[in-house]
C-alpha positions as CSV (number, residue, x, y, z in Angstrom):
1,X,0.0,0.0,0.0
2,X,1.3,3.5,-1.5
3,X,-0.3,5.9,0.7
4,X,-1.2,10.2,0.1
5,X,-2.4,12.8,2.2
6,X,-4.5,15.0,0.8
7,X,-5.9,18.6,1.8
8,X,-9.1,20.0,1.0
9,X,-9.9,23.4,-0.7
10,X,-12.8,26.2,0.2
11,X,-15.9,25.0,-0.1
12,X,-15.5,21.9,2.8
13,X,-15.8,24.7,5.8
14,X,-19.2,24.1,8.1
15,X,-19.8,25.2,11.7
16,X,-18.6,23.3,14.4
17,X,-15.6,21.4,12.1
18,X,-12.3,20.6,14.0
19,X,-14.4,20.3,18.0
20,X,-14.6,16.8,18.2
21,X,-10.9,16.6,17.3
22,X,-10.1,19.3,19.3
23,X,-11.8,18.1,22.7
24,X,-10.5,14.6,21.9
25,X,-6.9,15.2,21.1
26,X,-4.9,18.3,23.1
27,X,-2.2,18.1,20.1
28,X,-5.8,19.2,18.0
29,X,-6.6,21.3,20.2
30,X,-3.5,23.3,20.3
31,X,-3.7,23.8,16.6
32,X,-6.7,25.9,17.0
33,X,-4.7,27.9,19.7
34,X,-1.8,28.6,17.6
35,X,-3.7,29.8,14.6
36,X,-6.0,32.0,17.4
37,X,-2.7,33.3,18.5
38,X,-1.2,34.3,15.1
39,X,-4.2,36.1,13.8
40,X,-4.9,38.0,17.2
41,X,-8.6,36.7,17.0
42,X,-10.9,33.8,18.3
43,X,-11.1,31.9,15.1
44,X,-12.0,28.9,16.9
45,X,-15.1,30.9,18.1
46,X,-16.6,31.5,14.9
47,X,-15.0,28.1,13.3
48,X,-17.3,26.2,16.3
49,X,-20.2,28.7,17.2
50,X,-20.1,31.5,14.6
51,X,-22.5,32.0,11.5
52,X,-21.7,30.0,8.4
53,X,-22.1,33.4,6.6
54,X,-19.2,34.5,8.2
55,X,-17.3,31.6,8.3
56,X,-17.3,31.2,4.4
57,X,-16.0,35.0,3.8
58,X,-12.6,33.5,1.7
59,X,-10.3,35.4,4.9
60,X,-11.7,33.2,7.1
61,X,-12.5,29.8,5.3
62,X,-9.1,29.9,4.4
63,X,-7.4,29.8,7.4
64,X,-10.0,28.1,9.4
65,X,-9.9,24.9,6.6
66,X,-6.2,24.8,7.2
67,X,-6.6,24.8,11.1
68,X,-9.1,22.1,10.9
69,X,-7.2,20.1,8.8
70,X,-3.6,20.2,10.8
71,X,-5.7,19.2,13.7
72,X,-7.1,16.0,11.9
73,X,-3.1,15.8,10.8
74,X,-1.9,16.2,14.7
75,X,-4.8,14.2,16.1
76,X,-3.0,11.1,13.7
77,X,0.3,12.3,15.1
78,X,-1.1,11.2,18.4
79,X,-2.2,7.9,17.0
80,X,1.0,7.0,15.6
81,X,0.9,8.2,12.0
82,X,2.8,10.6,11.0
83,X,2.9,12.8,7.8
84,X,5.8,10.8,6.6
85,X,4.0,7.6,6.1
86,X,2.6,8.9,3.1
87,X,4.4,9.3,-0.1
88,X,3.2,12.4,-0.8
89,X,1.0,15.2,0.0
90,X,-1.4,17.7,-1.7
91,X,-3.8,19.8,-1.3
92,X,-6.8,21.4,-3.6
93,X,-5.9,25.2,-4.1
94,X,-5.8,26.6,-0.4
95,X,-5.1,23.0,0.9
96,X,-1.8,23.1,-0.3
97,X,-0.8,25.3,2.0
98,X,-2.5,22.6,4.8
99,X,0.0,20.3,3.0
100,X,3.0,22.2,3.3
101,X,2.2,23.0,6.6
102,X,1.7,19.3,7.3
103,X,5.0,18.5,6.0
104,X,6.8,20.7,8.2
105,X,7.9,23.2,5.1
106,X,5.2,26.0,6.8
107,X,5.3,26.9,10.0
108,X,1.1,26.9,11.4
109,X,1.3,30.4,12.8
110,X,3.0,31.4,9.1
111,X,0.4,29.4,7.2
112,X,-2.6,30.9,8.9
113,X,-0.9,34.7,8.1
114,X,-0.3,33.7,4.7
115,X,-3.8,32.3,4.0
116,X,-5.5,35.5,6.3
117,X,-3.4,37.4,3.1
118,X,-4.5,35.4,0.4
119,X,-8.0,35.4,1.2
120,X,-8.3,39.4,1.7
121,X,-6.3,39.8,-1.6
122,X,-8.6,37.4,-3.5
123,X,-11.4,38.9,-2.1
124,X,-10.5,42.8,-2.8
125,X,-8.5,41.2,-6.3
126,X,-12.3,42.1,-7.8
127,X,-15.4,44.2,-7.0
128,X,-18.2,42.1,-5.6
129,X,-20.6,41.0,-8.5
130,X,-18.0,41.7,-11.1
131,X,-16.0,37.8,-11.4
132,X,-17.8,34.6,-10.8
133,X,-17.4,30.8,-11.3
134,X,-18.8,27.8,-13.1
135,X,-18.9,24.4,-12.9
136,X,-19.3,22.4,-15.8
137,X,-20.1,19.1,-15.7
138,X,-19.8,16.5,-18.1
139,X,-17.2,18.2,-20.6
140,X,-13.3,17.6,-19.9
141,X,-10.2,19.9,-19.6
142,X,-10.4,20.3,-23.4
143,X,-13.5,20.9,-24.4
144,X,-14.2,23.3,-21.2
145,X,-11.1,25.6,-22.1
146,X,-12.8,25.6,-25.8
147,X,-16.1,26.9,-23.7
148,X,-14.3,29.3,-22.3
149,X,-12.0,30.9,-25.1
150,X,-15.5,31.2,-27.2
151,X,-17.6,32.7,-24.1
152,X,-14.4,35.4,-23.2
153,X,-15.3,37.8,-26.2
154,X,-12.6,39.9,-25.2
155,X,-13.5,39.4,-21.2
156,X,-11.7,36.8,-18.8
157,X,-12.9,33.3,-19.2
158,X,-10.6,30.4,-18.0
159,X,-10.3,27.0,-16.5
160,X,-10.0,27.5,-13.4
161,X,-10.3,23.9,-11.4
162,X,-9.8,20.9,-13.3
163,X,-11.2,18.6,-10.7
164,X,-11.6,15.4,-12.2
165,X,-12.8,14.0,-15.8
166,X,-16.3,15.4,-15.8
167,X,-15.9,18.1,-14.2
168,X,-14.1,21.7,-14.7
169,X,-14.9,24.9,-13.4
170,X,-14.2,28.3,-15.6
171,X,-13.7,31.2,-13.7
172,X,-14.0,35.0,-15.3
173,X,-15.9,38.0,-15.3
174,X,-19.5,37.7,-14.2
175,X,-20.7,38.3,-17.9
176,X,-18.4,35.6,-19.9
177,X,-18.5,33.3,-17.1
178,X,-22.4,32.8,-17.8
179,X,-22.0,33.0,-21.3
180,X,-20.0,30.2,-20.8
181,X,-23.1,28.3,-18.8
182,X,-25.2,28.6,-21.7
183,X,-22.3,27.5,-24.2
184,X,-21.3,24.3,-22.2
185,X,-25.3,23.5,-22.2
186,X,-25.2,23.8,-26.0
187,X,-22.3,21.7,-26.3
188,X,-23.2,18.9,-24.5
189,X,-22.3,19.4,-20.9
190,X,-24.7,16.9,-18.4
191,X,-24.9,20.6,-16.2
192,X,-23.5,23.6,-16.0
193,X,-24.0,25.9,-12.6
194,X,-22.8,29.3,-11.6
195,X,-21.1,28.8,-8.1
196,X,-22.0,30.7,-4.9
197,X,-18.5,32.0,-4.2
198,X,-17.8,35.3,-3.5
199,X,-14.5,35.7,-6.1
200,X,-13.5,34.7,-9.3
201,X,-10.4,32.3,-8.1
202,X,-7.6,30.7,-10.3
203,X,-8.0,33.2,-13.3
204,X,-5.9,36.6,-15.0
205,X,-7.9,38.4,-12.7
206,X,-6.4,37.8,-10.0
207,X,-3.3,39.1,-10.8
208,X,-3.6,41.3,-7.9
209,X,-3.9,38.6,-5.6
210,X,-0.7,36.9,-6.8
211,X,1.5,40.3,-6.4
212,X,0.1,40.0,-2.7
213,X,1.5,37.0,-2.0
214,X,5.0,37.6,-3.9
215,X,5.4,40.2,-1.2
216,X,4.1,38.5,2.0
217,X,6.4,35.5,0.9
218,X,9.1,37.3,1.0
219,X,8.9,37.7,4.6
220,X,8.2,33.9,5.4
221,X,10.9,30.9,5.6
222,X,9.5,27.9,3.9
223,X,11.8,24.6,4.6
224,X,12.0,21.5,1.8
225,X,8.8,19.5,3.0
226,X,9.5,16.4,5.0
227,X,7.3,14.2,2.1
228,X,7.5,15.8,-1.5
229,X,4.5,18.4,-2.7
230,X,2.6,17.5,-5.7
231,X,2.0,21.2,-6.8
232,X,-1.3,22.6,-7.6
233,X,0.2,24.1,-11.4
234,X,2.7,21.4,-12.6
235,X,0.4,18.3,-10.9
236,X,3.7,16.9,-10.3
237,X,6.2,16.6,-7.2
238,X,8.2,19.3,-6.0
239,X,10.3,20.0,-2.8
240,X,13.0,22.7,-3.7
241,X,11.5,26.0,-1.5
242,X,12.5,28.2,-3.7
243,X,10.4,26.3,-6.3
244,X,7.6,26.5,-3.5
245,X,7.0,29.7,-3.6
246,X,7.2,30.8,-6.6
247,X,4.4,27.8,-8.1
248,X,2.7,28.9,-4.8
249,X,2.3,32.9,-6.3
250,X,1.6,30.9,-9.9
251,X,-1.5,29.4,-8.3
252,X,-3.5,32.4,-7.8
253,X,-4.1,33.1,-11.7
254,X,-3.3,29.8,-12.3
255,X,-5.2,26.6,-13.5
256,X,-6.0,23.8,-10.3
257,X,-5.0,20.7,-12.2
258,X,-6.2,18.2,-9.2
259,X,-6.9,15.2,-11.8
260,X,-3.6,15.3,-13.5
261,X,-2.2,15.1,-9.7
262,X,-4.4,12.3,-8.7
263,X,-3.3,10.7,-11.8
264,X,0.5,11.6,-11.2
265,X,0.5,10.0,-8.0
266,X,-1.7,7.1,-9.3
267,X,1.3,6.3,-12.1
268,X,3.8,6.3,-9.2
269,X,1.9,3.4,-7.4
270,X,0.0,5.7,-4.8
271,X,-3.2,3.7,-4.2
272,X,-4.8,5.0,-1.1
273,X,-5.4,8.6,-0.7
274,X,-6.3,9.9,3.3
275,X,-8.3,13.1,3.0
276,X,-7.3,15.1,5.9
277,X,-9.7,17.7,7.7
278,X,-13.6,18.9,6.2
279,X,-15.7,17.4,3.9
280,X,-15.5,14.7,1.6
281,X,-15.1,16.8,-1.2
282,X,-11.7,15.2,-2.8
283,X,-12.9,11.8,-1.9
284,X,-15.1,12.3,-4.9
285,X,-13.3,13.7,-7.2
286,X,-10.7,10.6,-6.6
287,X,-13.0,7.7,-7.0
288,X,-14.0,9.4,-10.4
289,X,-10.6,9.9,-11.5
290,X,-10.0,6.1,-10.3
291,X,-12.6,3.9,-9.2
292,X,-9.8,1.4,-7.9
293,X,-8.4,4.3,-5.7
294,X,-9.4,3.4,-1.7
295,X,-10.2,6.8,0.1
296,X,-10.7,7.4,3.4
297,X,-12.0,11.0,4.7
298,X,-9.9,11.7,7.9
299,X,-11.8,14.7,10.0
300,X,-13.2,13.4,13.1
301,X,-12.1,10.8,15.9
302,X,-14.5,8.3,14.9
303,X,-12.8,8.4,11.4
304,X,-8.9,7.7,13.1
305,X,-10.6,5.1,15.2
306,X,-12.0,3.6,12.2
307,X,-8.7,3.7,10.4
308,X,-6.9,2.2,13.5
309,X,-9.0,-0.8,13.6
């Protein structure tokens, strides 16, 4: 058995994620502290008791995804896994900075900075109501970038996400990005559905974003992870930090390619895949990219008892 830890994007946040971890597992717990700590704020507050509305604004999902998911990570610690039985690690857009984390190449407080950063500049990268996303489901990589190009008209229209063989999102202005809806209908796609988020991620415009991030890197250290990164833009493994950073300014404007990953790990034997922290979101994605792929979601006690048994 080749195993990878994997790290979920925005999107997996919901009230109360992380507690039962936390008042399980002190390591967990202390997870939630440090990232309370380094953004001067009760995150943990709104993470367990706050309003969903406010928890899925992109500066706070970001960091409190990440939080719940090096808790899972710790809680394992605790168990007598460690981050370094897998082969490698990734994580969907924000979640590779859970991975890095994970891997020892980000320090927690760092990470949770860094993503408090990344989701004000994404968020102030475009006026509200200007940029949105699609999925489209049922058309691959291909034939959803040919959507897009078409639906642009001299606007931004990209692939934004390619998640797994049926399904990419496009990501834009607010006008070509629903062009692009009615195209993908036209051509054949099963569904295509604009996407409550509240910024058009992983696209040209969010240039701003990515000159952000250049500068707030600067003032970080990032170490060579203790299990190699499969990065987000090449969707294969990396470990140099120098080569860290800069893919990690790459992925704000640039394309998610979570299926070539998957499949990049898949040729280099991987076979088991732990999801670690919210949701089951890239549990899904996995089995259609590889029904012979064994998953296991990894974000509450019962789920490390379960893989202890």
């Amino acid at each position: 058995m080749t195993r990878a830890f994997v790290f979920p994007g925005q999107g997996a946040q919901s009230i109360g994620m992380g507690q039962a971890l936390a008042r399980a597992y002190p390591a967990a717990r202390a997870v939630f502290d440090e990232v309370d700590a380094a953004l001067d704020e009760k995150l943990s507050a709104l993470i367990w008791e706050g309003a969903i509305e406010d928890l899925t604004l992109t500066a706070n999902a970001q960091p409190a995804l990440m939080a719940t998911s090096l808790a899972a990570m710790r809680a394992l610690e605790a168990e007598g896994f460690a981050v370094t039985d897998a082969a490698y690690v990734a994580g969907h857009s924000l979640g590779e900075y859970s991975a890095l984390a994970a891997a020892g190449a980000l320090s927690i407080a760092d990470t949770a900075r860094l993503l408090r950063i990344r989701g004000r500049a994404m968020q102030q990268a475009v006026p509200v109501g200007n940029g949105a996303m699609a999925a489209l489901l049922g058309l691959d990589l291909a034939a959803a970038a040919a959507v897009a190009a078409e639906a642009a008209q001299g606007e931004v229209c990209q692939a934004a996400n390619d998640n797994d063989p049926a399904q990419v999102v496009v990501s834009g202005n607010r006008a070509a990005v629903e062009r692009a809806v009615e195209l993908a209908k036209a051509k054949g796609a099963k569904r295509a559905v604009m996407l409550p988020v509240s910024a058009p991620f992983h696209c040209a415009l969010m240039q701003p974003a990515a000159e952000a991030m250049q500068a707030a890197f600067a003032e970080v250290e990032i170490r060579a992870p203790r299990v190699p990164l499969v990065a987000n833009v090449r969707a294969e493994a990396v470990e140099a930090p120098d080569t860290i950073r800069a893919l990690l300014v790459e992925q704000v404007t640039g394309v998610v390619r979570w299926r070539e990953s998957v499949e990049w790990m898949i040729a280099r034997e991987v076979d088991t895949f732990w999801e670690i922290g919210a949701g089951k979101a890239l549990s899904g994605m996995i089995r259609r990219i590889d029904r012979a792929a064994v998953v296991h979601a990894v974000g509450n006690p019962e789920d490390i008892a379960a893989l202890k048994g």
